[in-house]
DSSP file (Angstrom, degrees, kcal/mol; ACC not computed):
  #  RESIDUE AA STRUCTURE BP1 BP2  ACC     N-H-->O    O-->H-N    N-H-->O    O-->H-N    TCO  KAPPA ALPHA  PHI   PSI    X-CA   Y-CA   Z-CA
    1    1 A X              0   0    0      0, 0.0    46,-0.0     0, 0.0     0, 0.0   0.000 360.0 360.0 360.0 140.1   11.0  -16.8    3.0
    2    2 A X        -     0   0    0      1,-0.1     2,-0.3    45,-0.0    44,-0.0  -0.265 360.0-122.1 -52.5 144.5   10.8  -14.8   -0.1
    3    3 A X        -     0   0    0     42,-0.1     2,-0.2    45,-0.0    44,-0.2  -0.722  32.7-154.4 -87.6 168.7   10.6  -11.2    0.0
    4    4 A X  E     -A   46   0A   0     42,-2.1    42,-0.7    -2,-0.3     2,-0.6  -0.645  23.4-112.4-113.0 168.9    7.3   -9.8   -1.8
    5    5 A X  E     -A   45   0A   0     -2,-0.2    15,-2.5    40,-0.2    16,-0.4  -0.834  35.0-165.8-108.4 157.1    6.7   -6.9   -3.2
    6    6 A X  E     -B   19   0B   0     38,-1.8     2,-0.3    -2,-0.6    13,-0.2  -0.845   3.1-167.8-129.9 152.1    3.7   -4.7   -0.9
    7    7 A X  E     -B   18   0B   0     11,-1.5    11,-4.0    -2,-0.3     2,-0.3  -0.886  31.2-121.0-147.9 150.0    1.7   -1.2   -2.4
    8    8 A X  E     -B   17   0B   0     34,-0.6    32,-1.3    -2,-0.3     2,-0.5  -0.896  15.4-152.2-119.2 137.5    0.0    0.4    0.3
    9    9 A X  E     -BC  16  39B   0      7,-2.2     7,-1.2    -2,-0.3     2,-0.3  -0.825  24.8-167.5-104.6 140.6   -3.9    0.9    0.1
   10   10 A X  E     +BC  15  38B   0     28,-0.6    28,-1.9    -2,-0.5     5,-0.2  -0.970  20.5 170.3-133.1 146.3   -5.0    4.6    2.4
   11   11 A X  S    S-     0   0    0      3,-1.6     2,-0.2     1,-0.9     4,-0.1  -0.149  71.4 -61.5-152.5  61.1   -8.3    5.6    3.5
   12   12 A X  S    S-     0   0    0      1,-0.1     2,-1.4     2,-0.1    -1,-0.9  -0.463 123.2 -15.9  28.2-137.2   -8.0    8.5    5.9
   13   13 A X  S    S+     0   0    0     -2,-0.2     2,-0.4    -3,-0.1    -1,-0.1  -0.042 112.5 108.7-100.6  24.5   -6.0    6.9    8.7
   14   14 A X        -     0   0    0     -2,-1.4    -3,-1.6     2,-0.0     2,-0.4  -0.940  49.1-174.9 -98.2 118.4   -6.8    3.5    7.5
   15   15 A X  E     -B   10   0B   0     -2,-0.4     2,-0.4    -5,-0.2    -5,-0.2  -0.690   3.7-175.1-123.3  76.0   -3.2    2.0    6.0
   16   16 A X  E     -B    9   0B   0     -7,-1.2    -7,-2.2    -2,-0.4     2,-0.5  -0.512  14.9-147.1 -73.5 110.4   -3.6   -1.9    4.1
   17   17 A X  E     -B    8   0B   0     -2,-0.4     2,-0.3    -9,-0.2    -9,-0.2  -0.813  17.6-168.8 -62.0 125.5   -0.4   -3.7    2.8
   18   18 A X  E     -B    7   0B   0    -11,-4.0   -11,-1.5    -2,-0.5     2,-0.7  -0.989  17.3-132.7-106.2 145.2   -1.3   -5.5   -0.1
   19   19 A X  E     -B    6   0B   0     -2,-0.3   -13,-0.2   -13,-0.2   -11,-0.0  -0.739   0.3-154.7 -87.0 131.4    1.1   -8.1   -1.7
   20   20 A X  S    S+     0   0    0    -15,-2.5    -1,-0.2    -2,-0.7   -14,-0.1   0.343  96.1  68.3 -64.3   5.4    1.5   -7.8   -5.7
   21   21 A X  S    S+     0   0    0    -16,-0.4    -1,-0.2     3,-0.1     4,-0.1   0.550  81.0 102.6-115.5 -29.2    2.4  -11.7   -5.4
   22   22 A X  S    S-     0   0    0      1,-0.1     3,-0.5     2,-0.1     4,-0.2  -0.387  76.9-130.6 -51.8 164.7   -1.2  -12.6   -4.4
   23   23 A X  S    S+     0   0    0      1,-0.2     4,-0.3     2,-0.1     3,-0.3   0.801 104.1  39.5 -46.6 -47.3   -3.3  -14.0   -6.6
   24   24 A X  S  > S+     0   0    0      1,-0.1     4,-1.6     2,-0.1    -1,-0.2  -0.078  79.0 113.6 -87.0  32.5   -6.3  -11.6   -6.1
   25   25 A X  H  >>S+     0   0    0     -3,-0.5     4,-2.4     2,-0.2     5,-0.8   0.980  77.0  52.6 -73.8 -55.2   -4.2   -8.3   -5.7
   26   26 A X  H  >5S+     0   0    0     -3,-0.3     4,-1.4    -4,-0.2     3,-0.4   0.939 117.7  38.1 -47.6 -41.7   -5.6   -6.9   -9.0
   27   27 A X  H  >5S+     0   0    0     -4,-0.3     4,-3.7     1,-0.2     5,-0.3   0.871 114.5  51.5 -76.1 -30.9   -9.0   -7.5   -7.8
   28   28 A X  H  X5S+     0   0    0     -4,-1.6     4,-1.1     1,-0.2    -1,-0.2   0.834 112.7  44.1 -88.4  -4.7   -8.5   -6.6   -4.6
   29   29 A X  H  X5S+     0   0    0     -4,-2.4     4,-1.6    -3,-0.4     5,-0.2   0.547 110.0  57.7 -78.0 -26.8   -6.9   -3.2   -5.6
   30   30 A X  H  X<S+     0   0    0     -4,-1.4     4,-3.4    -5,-0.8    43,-0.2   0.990 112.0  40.5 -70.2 -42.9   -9.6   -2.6   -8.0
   31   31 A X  H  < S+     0   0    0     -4,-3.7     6,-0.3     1,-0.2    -2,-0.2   0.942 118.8  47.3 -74.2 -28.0  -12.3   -3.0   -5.1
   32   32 A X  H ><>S+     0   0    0     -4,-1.1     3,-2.3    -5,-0.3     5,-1.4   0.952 109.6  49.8 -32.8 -83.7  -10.2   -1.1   -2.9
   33   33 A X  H ><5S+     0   0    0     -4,-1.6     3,-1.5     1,-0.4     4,-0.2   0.757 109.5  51.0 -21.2 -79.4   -9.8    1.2   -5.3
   34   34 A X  T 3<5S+     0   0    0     -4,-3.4    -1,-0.4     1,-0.3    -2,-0.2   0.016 103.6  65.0 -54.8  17.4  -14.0    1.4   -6.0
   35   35 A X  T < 5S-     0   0    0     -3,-2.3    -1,-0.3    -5,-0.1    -2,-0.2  -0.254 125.7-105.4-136.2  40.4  -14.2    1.9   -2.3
   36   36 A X  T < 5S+     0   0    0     -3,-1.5    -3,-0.2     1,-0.2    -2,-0.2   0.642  73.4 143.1  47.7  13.4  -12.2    5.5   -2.6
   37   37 A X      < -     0   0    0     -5,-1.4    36,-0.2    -6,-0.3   -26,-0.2  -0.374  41.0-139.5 -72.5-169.2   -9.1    4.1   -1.2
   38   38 A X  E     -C   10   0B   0    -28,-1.9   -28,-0.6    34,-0.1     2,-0.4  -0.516  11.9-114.9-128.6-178.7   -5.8    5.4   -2.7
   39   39 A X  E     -C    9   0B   0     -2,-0.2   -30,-0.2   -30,-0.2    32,-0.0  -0.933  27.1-123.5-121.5 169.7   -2.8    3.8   -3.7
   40   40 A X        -     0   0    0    -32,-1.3    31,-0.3    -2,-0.4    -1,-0.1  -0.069   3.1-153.0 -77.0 170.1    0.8    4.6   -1.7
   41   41 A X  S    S+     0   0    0     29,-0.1     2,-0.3    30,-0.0    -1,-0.1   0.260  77.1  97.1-131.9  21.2    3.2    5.6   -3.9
   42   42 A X        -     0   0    0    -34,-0.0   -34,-0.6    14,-0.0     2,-0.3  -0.720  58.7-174.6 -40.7 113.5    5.4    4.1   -1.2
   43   43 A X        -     0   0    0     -2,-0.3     2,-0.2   -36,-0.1   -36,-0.2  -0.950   1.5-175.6-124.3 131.1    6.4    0.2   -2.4
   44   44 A X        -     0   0    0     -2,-0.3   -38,-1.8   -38,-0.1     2,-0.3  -0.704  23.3-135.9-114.8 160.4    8.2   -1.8   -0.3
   45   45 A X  E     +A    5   0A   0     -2,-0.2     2,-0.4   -40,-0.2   -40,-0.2  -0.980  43.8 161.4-103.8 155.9    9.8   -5.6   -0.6
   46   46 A X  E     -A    4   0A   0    -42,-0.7   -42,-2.1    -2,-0.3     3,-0.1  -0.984  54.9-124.3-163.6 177.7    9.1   -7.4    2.4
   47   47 A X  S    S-     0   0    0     -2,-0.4     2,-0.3     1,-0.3    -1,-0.1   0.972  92.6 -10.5 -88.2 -43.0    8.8  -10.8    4.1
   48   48 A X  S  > S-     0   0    0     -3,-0.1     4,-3.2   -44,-0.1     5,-0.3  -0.953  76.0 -88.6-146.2 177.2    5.2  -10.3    5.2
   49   49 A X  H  > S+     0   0    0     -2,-0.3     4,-2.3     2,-0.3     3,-0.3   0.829 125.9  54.0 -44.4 -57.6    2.2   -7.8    5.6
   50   50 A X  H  > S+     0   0    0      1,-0.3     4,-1.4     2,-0.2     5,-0.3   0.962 108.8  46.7 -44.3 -69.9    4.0   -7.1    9.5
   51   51 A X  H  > S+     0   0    0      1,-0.2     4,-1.3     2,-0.2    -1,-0.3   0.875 117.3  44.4 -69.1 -17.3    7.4   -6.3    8.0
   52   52 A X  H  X S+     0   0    0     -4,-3.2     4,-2.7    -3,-0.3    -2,-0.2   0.939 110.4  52.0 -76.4 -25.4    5.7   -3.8    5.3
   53   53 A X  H  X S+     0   0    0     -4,-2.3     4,-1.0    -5,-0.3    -2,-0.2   0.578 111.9  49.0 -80.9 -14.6    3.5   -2.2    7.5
   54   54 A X  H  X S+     0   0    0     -4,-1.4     4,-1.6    -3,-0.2    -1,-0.2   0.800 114.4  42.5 -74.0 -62.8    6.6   -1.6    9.6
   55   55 A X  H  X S+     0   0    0     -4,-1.3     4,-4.6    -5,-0.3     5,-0.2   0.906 111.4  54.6 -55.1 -48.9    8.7   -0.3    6.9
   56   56 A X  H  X S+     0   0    0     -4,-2.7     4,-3.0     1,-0.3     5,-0.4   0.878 103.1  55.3 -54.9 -56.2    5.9    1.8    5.5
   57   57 A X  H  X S+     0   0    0     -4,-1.0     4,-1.2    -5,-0.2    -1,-0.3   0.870 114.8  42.8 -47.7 -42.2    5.5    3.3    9.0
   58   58 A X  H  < S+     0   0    0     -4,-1.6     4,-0.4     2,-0.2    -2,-0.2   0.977 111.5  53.6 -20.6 -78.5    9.7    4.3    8.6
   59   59 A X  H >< S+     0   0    0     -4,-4.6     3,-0.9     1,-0.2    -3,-0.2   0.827 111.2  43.4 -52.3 -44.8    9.3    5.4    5.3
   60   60 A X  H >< S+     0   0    0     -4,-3.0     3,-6.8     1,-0.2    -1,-0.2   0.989  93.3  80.5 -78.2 -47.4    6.4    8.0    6.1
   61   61 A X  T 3< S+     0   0    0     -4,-1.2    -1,-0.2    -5,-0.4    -2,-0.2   0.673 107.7  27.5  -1.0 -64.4    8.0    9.3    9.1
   62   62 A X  T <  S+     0   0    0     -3,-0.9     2,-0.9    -4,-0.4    -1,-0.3   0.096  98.5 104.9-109.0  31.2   10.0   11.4    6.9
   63   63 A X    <   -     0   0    0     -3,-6.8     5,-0.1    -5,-0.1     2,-0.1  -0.700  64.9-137.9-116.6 112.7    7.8   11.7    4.1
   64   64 A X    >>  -     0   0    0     -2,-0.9     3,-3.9     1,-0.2     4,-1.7  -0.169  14.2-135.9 -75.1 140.2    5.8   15.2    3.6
   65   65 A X  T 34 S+     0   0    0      1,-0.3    -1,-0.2     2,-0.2    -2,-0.0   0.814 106.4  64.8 -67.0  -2.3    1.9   14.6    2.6
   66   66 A X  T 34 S+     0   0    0      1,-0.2    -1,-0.3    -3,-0.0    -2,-0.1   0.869  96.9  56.1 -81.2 -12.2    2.4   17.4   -0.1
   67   67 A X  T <4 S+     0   0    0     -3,-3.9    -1,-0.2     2,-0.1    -2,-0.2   0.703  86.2 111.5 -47.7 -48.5    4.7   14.9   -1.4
   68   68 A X     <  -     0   0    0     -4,-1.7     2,-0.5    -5,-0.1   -28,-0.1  -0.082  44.7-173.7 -51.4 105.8    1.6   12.3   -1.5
   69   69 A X        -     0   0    0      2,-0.0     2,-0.3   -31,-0.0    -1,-0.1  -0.967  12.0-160.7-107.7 138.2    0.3   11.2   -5.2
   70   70 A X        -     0   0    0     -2,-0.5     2,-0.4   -32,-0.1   -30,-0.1  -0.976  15.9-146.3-135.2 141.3   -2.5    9.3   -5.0
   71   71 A X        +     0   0    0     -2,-0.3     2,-0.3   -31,-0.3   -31,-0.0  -0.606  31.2 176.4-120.2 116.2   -3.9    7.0   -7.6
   72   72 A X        -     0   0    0     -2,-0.4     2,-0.3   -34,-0.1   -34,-0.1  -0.999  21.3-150.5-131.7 148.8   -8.3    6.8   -7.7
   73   73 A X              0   0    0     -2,-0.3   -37,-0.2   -36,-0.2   -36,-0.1  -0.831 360.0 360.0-111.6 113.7  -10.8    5.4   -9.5
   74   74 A X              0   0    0     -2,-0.3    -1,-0.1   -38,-0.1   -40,-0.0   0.537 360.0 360.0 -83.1 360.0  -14.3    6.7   -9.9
């Protein structure tokens, strides 16, 4: 299986993989988006949602939230 590429949608302690390969990603980032989620600026490749959400967990481990830019639209 291919890997994909994943952006991660947050919304206080809520954390969504989305794949850039779906078909509905733009739409579904835009309503995300229009529902005050954020975007990551963590991107991962992975074989599915399990193995980003995995990675993503890793990745943040060492990653400080003063670090965090996050992308909204009102």
């Amino acid at each position: 299986m291919a890997k994909q590429r994943f952006v991660f949608l947050l919304k206080g302690e809520v954390v969504t993989p989305q794949s850039l390969e779906d078909p509905d990603a733009g739409e579904i980032i835009r309503a995300a988006l229009s529902q005050s989620f954020a975007i990551s600026p963590m991107h991962v490749l992975a074989k599915n949602n399990h193995e980003a959400f995995d990675k993503f967990q890793l990745l943040s481990e060492g990653y400080s939230s003063e670090k965090k830019v996050e992308v909204r639209l009102f």
